[in-house]
C-alpha positions in Angstrom: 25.9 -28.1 49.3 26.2 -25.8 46.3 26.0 -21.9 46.6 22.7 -20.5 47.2 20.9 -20.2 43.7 20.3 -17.2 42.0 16.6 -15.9 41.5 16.2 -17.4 37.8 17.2 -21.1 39.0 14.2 -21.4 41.1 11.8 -20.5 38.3 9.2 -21.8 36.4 8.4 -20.8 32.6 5.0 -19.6 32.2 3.3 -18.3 28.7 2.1 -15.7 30.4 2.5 -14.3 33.9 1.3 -12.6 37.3 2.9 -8.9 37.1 2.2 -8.7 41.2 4.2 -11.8 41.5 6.7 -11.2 39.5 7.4 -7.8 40.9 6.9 -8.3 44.6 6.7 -11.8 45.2 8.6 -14.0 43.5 12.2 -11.7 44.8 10.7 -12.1 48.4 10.3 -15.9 47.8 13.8 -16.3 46.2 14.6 -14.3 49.9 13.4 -17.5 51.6 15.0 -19.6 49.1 18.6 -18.5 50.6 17.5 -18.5 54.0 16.7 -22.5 53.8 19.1 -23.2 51.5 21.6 -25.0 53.9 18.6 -26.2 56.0 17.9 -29.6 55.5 14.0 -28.4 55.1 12.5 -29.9 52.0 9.8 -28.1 49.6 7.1 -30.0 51.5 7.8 -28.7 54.8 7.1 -25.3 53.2 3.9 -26.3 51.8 2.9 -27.8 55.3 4.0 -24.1 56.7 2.0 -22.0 54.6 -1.1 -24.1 54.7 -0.9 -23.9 58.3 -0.6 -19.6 58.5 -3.3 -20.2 55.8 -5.4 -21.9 58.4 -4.4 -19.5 60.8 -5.1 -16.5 58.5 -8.8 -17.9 57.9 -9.3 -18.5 62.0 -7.9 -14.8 63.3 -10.1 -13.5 59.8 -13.4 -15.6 61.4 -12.7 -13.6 64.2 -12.4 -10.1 63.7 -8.4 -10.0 63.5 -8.5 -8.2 60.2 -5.1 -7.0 59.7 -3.1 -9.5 61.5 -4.9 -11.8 58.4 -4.1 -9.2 55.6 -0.7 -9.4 56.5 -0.5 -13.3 57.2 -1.5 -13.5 54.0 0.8 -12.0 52.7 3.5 -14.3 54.3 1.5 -17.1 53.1 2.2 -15.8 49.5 5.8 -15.2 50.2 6.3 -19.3 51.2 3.8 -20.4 48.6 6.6 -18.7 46.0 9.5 -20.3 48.0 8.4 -23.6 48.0 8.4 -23.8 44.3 11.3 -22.2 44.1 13.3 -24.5 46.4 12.2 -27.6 44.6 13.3 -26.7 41.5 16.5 -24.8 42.4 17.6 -28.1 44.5 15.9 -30.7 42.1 13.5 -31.5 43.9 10.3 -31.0 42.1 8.0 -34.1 42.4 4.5 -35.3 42.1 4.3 -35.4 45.7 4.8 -31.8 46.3 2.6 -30.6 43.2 -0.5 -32.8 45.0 0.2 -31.7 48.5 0.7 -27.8 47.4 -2.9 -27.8 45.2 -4.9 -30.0 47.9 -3.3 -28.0 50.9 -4.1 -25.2 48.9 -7.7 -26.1 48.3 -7.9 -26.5 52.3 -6.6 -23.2 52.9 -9.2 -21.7 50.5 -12.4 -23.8 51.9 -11.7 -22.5 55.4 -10.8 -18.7 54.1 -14.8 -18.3 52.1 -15.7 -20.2 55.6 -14.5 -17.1 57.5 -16.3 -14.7 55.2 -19.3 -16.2 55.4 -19.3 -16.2 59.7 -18.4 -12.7 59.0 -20.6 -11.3 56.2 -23.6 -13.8 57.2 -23.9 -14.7 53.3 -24.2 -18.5 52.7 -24.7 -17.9 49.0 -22.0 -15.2 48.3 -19.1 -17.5 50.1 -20.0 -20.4 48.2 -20.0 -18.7 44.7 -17.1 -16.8 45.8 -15.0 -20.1 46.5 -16.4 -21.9 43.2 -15.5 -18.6 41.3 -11.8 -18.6 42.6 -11.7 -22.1 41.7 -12.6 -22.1 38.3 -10.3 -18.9 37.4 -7.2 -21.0 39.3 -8.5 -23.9 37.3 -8.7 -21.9 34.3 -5.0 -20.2 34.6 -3.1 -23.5 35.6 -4.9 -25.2 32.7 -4.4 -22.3 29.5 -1.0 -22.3 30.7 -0.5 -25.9 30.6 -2.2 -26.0 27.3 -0.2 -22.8 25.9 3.2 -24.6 27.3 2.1 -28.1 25.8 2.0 -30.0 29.0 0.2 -33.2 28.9 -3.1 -33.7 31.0 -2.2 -37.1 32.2 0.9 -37.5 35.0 3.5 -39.5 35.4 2.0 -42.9 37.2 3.0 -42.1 40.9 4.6 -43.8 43.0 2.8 -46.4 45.8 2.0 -45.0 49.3 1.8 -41.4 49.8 1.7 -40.3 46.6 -0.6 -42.7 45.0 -3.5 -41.7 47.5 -2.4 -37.7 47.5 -2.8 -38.4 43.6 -6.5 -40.5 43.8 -7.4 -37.2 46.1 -6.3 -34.7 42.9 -8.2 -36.2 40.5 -11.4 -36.9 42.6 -10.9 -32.7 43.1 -9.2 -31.1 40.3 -9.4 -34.0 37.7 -12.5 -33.3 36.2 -12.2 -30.0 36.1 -8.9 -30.1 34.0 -10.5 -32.9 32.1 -13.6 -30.1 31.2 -11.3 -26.9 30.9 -9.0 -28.3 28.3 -12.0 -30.2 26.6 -13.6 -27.0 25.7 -10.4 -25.3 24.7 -9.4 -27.8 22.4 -13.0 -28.3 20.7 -12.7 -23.8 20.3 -9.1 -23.5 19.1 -9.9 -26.4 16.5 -13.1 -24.1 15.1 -10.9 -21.4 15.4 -8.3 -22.6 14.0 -5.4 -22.1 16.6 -2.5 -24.9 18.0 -2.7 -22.9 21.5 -4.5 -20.8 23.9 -3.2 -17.0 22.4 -1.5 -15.3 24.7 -4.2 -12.4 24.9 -6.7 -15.5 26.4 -4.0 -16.3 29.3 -3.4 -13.0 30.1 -6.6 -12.4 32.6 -6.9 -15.4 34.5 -2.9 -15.3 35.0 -3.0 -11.9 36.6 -6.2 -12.9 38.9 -3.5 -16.1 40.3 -3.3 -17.1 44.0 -0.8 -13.8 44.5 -3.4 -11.2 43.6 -6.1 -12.7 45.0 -4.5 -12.9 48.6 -3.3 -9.4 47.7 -6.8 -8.2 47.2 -7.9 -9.6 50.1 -5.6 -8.3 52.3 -6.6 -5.1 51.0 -9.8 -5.2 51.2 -9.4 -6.5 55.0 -6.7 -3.7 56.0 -9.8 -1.5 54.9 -11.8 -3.2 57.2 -14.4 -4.4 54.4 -14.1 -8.3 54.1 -17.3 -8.6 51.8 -15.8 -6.8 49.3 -14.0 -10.0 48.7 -17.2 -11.9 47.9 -18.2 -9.0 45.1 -14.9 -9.2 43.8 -15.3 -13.1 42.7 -18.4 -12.1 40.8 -16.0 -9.4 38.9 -13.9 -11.9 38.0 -16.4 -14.1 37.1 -17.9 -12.0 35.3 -14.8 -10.8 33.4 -14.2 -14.9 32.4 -17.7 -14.9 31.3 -17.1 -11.9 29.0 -14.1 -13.2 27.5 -15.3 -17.0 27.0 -18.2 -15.5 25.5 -16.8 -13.1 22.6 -14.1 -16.3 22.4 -17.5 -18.5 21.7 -18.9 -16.0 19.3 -16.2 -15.7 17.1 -15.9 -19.8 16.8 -19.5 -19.7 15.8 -20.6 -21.0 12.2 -20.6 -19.1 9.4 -23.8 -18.1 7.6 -23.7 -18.0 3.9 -24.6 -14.7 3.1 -27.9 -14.7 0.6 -26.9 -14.9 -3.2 
């Protein structure tokens, strides 16, 4: 096998990008990426990993184990940027891993606002916590697909596996792509615009997967695991702020009186 890749073979452009990832993160994936180099582990088997210690994270968080989740997390992160990393520095990038990474993903998050609400009691604050994560993930992997002209439909995939991991994405994420870009389109065409502007991508790229484990983890090392919950309705809040000034200015123009 070839030497072990350097950091910038592994990576993926993006219009705009995490800071907390690209400072911490991404060189401790790129870590892991020489570590497995010669292994004959594949990017799935990392995706598998980190959903499991995701799963693990969420069960030792249900139970009290606050800091041995912060810092799982944290390794959870760390894998989450080497898998990537390794499939695209070997070649290996394929529909398969891109569906297994976002449902495993999805799993990891279900189970995480699970353990908040055994341990903050609220029903309602876990469940608008998890659909507010959601929609700024959804929101950040869309605007950046939009901003680096992506297409919204996939490559047909392939019979077995894939074909039912891919029936799975679209019954989950689908429509909410579907919506996201939808809206974008119908505002850049009243505003005029080809793209997402970069100022738009900025906030829902710097509230990705990375900071929002980081955050957690925080907030759990400080032994305050609601905190969490009031932090989705920040960021909820802060889309809503945005989306609406973005909605205002494509509003129609009034003729001003003669």
């Amino acid at each position: 096998m070839a030497e072990a890749p350097r950091l910038a073979d592994g990576l993926k452009p993006r219009p705009a990008e995490e800071v907390l990832n690209r400072l911490v993160f991404r060189p401790l994936g790129h870590g892991v990426v020489r570590l497995l180099w010669r292994t004959p582990l594949r990017p799935e088997h990392l995706v598998l990993a980190h959903g499991l210690l995701g799963l693990l994270a969420a069960v030792l968080l249900a139970r009290g184990a606050d800091l041995s989740a912060a810092l799982l997390l944290q390794l959870v992160t760390v894998l989450d940027n080497a898998d990537g990393q390794l499939a695209r520095a070997r070649r290996q990038v394929s529909l398969l891993g891109r569906y297994l990474d976002s449902e495993v993903d999805l799993l990891v998050h279900v189970a995480l606002f699970y353990a908040l609400y055994l341990r903050t009691g609220s029903a309602a604050g876990a469940l608008l916590g998890f659909a507010a994560m959601t929609f700024v993930l959804s929101l950040d992997h869309n605007l950046q697909a939009l901003a680096a002209g992506r297409p919204l439909r996939d490559p047909l995939a392939r019979p077995g596996l894939e074909a039912w991991l891919a029936r799975v994405y679209d019954l989950l994420f689908g429509w909410q792509d579907r919506a996201i870009r939808g809206a974008e389109r119908r505002l850049e065409a009243r505003l005029g615009e080809k793209a997402p502007p970069r100022w738009l991508l900025v906030l829902p790229a710097n509230l990705g997967r990375t900071t929002q484990f980081a955050i957690l983890g925080l907030l759990l090392a400080l032994g305050r695991p609601e905190g969490f919950l009031a932090f989705q309705g920040l960021t909820l809040l802060a889309a809503g702020v945005v989306y609406t000034v973005r909605i205002w200015r494509a509003r129609p123009s009034t003729p001003s009186p003669r």
